[in-house]
C-alpha positions in Angstrom: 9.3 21.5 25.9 10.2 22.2 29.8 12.0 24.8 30.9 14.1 21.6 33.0 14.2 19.7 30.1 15.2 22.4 27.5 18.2 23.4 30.3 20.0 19.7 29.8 19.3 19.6 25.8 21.6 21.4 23.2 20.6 24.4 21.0 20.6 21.9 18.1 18.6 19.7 19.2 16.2 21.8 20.5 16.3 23.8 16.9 15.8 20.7 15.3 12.7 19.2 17.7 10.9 21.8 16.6 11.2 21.9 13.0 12.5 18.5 11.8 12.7 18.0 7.9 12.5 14.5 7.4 9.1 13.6 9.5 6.6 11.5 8.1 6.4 8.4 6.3 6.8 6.1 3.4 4.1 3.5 2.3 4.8 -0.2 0.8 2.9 1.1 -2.4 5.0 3.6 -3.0 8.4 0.9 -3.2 6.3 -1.1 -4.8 5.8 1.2 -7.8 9.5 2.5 -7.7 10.6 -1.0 -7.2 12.5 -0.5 -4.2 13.1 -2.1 -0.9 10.8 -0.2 2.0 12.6 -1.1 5.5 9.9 0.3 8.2 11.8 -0.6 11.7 10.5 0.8 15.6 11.8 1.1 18.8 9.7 2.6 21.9 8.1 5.5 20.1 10.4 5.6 16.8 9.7 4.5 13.7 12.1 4.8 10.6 11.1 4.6 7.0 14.2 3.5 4.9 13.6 3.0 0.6 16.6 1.8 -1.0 17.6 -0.1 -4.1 18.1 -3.8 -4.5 20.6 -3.5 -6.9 22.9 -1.3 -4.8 21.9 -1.4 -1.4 21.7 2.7 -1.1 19.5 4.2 0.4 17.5 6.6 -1.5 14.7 7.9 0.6 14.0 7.9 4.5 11.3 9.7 6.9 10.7 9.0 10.3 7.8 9.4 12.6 8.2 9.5 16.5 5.5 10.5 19.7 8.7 10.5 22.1 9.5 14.0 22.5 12.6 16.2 21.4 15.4 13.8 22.0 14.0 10.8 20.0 12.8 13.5 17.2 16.2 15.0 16.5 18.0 12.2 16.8 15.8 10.1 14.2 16.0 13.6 12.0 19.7 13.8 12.3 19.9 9.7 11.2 17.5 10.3 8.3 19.8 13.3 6.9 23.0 11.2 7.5 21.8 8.1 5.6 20.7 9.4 2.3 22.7 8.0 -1.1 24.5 6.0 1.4 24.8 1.9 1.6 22.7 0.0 4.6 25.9 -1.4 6.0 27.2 2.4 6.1 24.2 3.6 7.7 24.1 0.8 10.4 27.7 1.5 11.2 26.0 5.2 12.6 25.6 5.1 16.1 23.6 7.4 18.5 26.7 8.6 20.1 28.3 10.1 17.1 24.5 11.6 16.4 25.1 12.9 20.1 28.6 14.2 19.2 27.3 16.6 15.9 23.9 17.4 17.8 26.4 19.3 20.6 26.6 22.8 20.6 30.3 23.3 21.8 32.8 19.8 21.9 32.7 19.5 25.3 29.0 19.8 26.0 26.6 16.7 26.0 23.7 17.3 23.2 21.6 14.8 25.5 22.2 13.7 29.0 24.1 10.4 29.2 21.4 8.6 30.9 18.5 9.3 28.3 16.9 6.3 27.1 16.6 7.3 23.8 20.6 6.6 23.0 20.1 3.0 24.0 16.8 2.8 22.1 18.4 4.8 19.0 21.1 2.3 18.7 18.6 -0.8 19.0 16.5 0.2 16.2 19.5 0.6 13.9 20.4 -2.5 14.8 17.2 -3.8 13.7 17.5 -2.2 10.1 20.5 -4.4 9.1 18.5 -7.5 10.8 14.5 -6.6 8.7 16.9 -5.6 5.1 17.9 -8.8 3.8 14.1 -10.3 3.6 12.8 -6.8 2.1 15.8 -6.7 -0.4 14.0 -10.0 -1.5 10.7 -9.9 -1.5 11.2 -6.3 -3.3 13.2 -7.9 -6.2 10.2 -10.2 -6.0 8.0 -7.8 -6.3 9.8 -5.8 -9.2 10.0 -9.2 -11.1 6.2 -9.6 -10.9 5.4 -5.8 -12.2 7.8 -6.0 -14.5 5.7 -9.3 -15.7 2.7 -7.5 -15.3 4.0 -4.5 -17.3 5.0 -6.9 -20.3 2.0 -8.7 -20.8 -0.4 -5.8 -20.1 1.4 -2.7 -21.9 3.3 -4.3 -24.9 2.3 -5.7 -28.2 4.1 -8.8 -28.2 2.8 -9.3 -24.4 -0.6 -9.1 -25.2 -0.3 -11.2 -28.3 1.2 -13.7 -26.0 -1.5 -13.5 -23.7 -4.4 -13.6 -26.2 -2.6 -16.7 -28.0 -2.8 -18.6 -24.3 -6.1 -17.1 -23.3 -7.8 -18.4 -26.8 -6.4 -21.5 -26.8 -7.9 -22.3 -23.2 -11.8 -23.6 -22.9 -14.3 -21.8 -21.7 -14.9 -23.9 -18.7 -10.7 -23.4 -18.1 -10.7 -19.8 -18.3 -13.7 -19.6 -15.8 -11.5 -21.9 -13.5 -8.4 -19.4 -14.0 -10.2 -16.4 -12.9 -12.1 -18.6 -9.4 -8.1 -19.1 -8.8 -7.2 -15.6 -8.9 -11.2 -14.5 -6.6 -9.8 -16.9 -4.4 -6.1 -16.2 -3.7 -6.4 -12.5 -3.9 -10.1 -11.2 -4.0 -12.6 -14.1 -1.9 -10.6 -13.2 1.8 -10.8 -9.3 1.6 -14.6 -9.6 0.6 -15.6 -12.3 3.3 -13.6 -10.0 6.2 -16.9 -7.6 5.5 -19.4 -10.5 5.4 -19.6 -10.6 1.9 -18.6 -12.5 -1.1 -18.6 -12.6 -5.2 -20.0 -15.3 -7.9 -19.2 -16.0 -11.2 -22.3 -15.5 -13.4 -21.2 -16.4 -16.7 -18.2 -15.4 -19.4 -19.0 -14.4 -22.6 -17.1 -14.2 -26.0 -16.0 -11.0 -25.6 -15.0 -11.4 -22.6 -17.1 -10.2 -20.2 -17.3 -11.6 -16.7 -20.9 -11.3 -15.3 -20.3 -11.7 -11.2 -23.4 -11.2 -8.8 -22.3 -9.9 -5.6 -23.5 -11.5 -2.1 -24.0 -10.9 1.6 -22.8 -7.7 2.6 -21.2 -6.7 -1.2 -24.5 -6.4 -2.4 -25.9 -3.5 -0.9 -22.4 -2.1 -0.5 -21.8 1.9 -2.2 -18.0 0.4 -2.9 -19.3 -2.8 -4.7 -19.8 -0.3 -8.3 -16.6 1.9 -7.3 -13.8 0.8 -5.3 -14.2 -2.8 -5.1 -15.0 -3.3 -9.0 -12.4 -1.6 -9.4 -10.3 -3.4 -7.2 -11.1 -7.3 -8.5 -11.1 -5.8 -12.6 -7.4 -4.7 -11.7 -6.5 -7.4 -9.8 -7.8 -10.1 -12.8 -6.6 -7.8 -15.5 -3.0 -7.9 -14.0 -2.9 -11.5 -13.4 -5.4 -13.5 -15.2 -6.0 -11.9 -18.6 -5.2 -8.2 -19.7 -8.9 -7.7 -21.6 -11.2 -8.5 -18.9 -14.0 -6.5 -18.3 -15.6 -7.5 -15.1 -19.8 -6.7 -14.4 -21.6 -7.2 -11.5 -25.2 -7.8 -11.7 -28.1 -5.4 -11.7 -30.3 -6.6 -9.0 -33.6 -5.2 -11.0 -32.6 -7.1 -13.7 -34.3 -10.6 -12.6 -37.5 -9.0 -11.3 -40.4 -9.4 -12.9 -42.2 -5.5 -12.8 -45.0 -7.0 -10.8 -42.8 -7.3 -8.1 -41.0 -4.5 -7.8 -42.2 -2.8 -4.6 -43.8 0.5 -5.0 -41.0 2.8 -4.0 -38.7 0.6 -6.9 -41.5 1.4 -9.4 -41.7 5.0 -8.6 -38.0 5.4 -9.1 -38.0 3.5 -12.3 -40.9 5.8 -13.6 -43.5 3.2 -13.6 -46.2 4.3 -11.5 -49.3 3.2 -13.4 -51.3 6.5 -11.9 -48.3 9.4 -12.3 -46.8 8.2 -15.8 -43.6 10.0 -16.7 -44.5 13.0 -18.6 -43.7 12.6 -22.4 -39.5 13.0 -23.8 -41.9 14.6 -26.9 
């Protein structure tokens, strides 16, 4: 900080600028999991993370990250440790004058000059918390409803007895028709953003699901880690809990005399340097 700007700024704030205890940030995964609300509101340079319960409306968690410089970091620090275990409508009824007020060294000496932008801005993004809650209070109840679901029929016995009774009962040509639903609401769009795309194979009795990847998927690293991962999840959760999802082995619809020579070295069949004997 300036010398010019320290001189109008309050001890407090200054002591806080420079070691604030509630910076950072809260991801939607992490409400998700909890089952909790994540409001995520910015103004100019300031962005507050809110997590609070549905059910009561208090606010259980909060972080804040901000570029802004001292004024916008101590107020946002000072909001953050007002608001916890309080209600939303309680925190909204804060404003960035009465931050001002307990950010002031002596009663009578501004924390912030008057004219700072950041007051103005403060109260415009608490503003904004009250306005973003009500839709995040319902799509997290949403979302809680769906795990909860998810939770049942994947975890417990009387879930998965449920879900095997369905699942048997269905053709074979049905339960392939399930699982394109599912690739295609939640799996086809992230794989075509990277120029690639997956293909049902075949399903087997046991329930196996033999995919082939294509365009870029299939000489993709992620395609055997990450993104296998990903879709087995994503059909597990949704479709049926016993899915067991495997992509196809390029090599295995070659015939050996045309595997190029580098593929036939690796695979240890080079007619002229055998591999040495396992004996």
């Amino acid at each position: 900080m300036s010398e010019e700007l320290c001189a109008n700024l309050s001890q407090k704030v200054q002591e806080t600028a420079k070691a604030p205890k509630y910076r950072g940030a809260i991801f939607q995964i992490e409400a998700d999991e909890k089952g909790l609300a994540l409001v995520d509101v910015k103004e100019s340079s300031l962005k507050v993370y809110l997590m609070i319960d549905p059910d009561c409306d208090k606010i259980l968690e909060t972080r804040f990250f901000t570029y802004g410089g001292p004024i916008f970091t101590a107020l946002a620090d000072s909001f953050c440790k007002k608001i916890q275990m309080v209600t939303v409508d309680e925190a909204c009824a804060i404003t960035a004058e009465s931050l001002e007020l307990e950010l002031r060294d002596t009663p009578d000496v501004r924390a912030i000059p008057e004219n700072a932008p950041e007051i103005k801005q403060m109260n415009t993004l608490i503003k904004r918390i009250l306005e973003a809650y009500p839709e995040k209070k319902g799509t997290a109840i949403l979302v809680r409803e769906k795990m909860e679901r998810i939770k049942y029929r994947t975890q417990t016995a009387e879930g998965r007895a449920e879900a095997d009774a369905e699942w048997n009962a269905l053709a074979k040509h049905e339960k392939i028709e399930k699982i394109e639903a599912w690739l295609h609401q939640s799996v086809r769009g992230m794989l075509q953003g990277d120029g690639g795309d997956v293909e049902i194979l075949d399903l087997t009795e046991d329930n196996r699901l033999k995919i082939r990847y294509q365009g870029a998927c299939a000489g993709c690293g992620s395609a055997m880690g990450g993104t296998l991962f990903y879709i087995e999840d994503e059909l597990k959760n949704n479709v049926y809990y016993n899915l067991i999802v495997e992509p196809e082995d390029p090599l295995d619809n070659l015939p050996p005399n045309q595997m190029s020579d580098a593929d036939r070295n690796l695979a240890g069949l080079d007619d002229n340097n055998p591999p040495p004997s396992l004996f």
